[in-house]
C-alpha positions in Angstrom: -9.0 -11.5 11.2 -8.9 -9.5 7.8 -11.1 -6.8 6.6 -12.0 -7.0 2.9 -14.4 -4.4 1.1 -15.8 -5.8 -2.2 -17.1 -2.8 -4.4 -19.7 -3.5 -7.0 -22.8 -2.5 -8.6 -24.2 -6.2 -9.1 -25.7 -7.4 -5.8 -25.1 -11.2 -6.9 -21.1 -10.8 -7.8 -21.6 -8.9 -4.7 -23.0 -11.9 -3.0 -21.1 -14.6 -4.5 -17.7 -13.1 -3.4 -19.2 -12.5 0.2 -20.1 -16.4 0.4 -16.3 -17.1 -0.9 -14.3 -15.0 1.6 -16.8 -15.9 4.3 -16.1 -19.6 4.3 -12.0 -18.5 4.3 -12.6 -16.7 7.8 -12.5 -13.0 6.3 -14.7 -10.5 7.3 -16.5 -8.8 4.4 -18.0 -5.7 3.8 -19.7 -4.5 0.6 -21.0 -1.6 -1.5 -22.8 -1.0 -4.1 -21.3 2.3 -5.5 -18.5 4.3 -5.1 -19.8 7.1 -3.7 -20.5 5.5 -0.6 -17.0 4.2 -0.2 -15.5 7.8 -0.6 -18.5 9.4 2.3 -17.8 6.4 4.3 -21.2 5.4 3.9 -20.7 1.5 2.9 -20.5 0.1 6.9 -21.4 1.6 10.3 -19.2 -1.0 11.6 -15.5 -0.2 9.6 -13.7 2.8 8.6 -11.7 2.8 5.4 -8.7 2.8 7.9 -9.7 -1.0 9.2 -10.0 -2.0 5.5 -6.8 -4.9 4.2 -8.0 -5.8 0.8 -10.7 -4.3 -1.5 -11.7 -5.8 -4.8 -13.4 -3.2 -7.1 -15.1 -3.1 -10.2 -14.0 -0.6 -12.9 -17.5 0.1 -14.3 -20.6 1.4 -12.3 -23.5 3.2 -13.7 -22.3 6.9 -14.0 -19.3 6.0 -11.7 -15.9 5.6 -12.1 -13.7 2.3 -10.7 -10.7 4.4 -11.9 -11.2 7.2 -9.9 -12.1 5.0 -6.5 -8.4 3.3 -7.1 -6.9 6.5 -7.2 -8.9 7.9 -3.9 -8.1 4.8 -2.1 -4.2 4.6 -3.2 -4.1 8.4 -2.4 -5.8 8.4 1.0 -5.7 5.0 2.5 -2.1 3.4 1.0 -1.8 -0.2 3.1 -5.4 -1.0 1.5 -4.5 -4.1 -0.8 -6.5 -3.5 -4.2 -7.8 -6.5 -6.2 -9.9 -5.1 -9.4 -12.7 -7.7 -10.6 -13.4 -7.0 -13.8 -15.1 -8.0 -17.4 -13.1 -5.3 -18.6 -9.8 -7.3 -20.6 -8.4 -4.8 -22.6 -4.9 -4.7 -22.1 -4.2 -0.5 -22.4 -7.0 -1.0 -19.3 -5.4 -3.5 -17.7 -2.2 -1.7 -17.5 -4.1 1.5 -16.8 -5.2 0.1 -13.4 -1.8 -1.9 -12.6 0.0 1.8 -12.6 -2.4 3.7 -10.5 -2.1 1.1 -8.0 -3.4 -2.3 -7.8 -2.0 -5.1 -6.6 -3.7 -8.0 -8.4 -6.5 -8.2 -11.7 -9.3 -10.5 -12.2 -11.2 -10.9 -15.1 -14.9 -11.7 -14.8 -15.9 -14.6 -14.8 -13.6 -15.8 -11.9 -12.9 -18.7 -10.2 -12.8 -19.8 -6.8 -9.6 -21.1 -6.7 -8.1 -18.5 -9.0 -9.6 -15.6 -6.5 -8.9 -17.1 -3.2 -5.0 -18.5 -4.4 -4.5 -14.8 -5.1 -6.8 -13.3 -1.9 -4.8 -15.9 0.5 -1.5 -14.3 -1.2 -1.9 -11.1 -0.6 -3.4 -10.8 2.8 -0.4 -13.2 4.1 2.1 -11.5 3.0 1.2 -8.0 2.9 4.1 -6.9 4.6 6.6 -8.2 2.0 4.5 -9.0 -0.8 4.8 -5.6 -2.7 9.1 -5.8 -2.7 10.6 -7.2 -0.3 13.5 -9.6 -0.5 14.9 -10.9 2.9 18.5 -12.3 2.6 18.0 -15.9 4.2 19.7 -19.5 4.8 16.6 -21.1 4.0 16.8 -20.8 0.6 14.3 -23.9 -0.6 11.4 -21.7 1.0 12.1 -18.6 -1.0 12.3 -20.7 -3.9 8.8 -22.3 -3.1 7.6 -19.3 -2.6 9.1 -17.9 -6.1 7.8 -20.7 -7.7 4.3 -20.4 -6.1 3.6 -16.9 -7.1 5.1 -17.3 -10.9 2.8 -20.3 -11.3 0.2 -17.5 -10.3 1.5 -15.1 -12.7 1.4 -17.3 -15.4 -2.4 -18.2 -15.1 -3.1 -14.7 -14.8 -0.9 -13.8 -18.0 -3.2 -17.1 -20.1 -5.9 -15.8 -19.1 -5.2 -12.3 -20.4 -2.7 -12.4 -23.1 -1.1 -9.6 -21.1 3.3 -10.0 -20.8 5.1 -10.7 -17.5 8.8 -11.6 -17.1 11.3 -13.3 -15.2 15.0 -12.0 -14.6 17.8 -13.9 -12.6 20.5 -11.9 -11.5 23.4 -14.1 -10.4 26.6 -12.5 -9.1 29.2 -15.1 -9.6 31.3 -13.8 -6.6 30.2 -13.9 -3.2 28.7 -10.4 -2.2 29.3 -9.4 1.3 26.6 -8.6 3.9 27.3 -4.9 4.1 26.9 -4.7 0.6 24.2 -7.2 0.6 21.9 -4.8 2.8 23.0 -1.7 0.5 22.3 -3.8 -3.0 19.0 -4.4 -1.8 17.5 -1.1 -0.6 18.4 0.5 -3.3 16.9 -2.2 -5.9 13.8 -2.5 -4.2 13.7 1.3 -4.0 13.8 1.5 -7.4 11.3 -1.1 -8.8 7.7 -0.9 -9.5 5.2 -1.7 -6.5 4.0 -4.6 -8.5 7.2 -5.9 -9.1 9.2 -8.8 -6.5 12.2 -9.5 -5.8 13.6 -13.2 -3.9 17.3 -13.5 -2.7 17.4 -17.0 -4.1 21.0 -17.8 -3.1 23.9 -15.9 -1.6 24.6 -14.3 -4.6 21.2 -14.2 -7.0 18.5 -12.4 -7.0 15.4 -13.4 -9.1 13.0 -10.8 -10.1 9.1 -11.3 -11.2 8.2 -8.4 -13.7 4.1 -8.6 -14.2 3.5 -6.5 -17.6 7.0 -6.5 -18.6 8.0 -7.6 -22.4 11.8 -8.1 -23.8 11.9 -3.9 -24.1 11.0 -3.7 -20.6 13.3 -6.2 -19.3 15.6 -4.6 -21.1 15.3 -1.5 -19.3 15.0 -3.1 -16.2 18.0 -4.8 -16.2 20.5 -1.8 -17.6 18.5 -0.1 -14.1 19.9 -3.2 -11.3 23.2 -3.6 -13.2 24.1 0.4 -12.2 23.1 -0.2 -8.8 25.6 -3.3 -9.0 28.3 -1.0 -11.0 27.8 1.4 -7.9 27.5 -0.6 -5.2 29.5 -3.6 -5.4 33.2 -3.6 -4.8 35.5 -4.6 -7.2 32.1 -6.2 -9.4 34.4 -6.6 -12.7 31.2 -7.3 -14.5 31.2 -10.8 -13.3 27.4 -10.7 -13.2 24.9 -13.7 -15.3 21.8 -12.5 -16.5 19.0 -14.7 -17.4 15.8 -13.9 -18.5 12.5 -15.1 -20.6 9.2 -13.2 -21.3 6.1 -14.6 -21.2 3.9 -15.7 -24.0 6.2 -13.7 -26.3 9.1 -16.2 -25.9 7.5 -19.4 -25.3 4.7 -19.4 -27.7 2.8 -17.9 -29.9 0.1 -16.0 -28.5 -3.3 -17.4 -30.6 -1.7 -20.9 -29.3 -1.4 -20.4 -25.6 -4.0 -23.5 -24.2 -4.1 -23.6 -20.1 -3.9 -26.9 -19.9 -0.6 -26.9 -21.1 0.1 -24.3 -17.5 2.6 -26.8 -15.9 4.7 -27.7 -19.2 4.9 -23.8 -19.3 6.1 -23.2 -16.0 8.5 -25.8 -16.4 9.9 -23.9 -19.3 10.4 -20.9 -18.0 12.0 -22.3 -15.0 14.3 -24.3 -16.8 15.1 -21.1 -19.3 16.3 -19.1 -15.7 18.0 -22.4 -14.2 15.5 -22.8 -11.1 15.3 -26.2 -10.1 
């Protein structure tokens, strides 16, 4: 059973998370300030160490959500952070994303939106962060691909804030010496946010939360070296194809959520996914 700590100052957000997890077979812990998180204080029945997932507020009254991410990504690194917030701002937004979280939630939530990404992080947390495992079955890491963009892109709707996908595609079969070398040192060399799927014996498909055209720019000058140094005889027979979202779909004062699946299908289509 997992451990989640929900930290915030407002006893009913407090509440009204503890019912939701509850009813999905977590076991919850709460507290009302930071302070008591960093003494230990929160729970006489779990240490910090026993903690999976905490979802933290960024504002408390003469605290600081901030510096609790950065205590908690500091001391205790396999805790899975989750920041519920009103605050929207994107400079904010990206503020906590760097120091360290793995997900963001605007207040008001959802229920599905919360426990979709909740149930996504707790069952995967092994790979979730980078990891790309060659494999034959190919039609689940696709599922799984499409799964978590679909995710991505009801986060970026609600936010305004740019994410990106990339498809790598080398049109020569890569052997699996070179296989295992290509993908330690990508997956050394991206963002924790960032994921990577082996999506066919020779592509990789990258998902780039807060990434616009500069970034993927950037990011993909970074993997073609690593191809350029670790692929024999590469030739530059490598096909790159990429969109960024809203910038390259639509215009951002026209994004409408109920147009989700027509978007996903777009940018799907745009990196040849079926």
């Amino acid at each position: 059973m997992k451990n989640i700590l929900i930290v915030d100052d407002v006893n009913l957000i407090r509440i009204k998370l503890n019912n939701m997890l509850s009813r999905e077979g977590y076991r919850v812990f709460q507290s009302g300030s930071v302070e008591a998180v960093k003494d230990h204080s929160f729970s006489s029945n779990i240490s910090l160490e026993e903690i999976d997932l905490a979802l933290i507020d960024l504002y408390f009254k003469g605290e600081d959500g901030f510096d609790l991410l950065k205590y908690l990504k500091t001391n205790y690194p396999d805790i899975k952070i989750v920041i519920v917030s009103m605050e929207a701002r994107k400079e904010k937004i990206k503020k906590a994303i760097n120091l360290g979280a793995d997900n963001y939630i605007t207040k008001p939530f959802d229920k599905r939106t919360l426990l979709q990404k909740v149930n996504l992080i707790l069952s995967s947390k092994k790979q979730y962060k980078k990891e790309a495992v060659p494999s034959k079955d190919f039609n689940e890491v696709i599922s799984n691909l499409k799964t978590d963009l679909s995710m991505e892109l009801s986060r970026s709707i609600r936010s305004g804030l740019d994410f990106a996908v990339v498809r790598l595609n080398y049109l020569n079969r890569i052997n699996s010496s070179e296989i295992i070398k290509l993908k330690s040192n990508i997956t050394s060399k991206i963002r924790d946010i960032d994921r990577v799927y082996y999506t066919s014996p020779s592509e990789y498909t990258f998902l780039l939360p807060l990434t616009d055209r500069e970034g993927v720019n950037i990011f993909v000058d970074k993997i073609m070296s690593e191809f350029d140094e670790n692929i024999n005889d590469n030739n530059g027979n490598i096909q790159v194809e990429s969109m960024v979202f809203p910038e390259e779909i639509i215009n951002e004062a026209d994004i409408n959520y109920d147009m989700h699946k027509e978007y996903l299908n777009k940018l799907l289509t745009e990196i040849e996914i079926d």
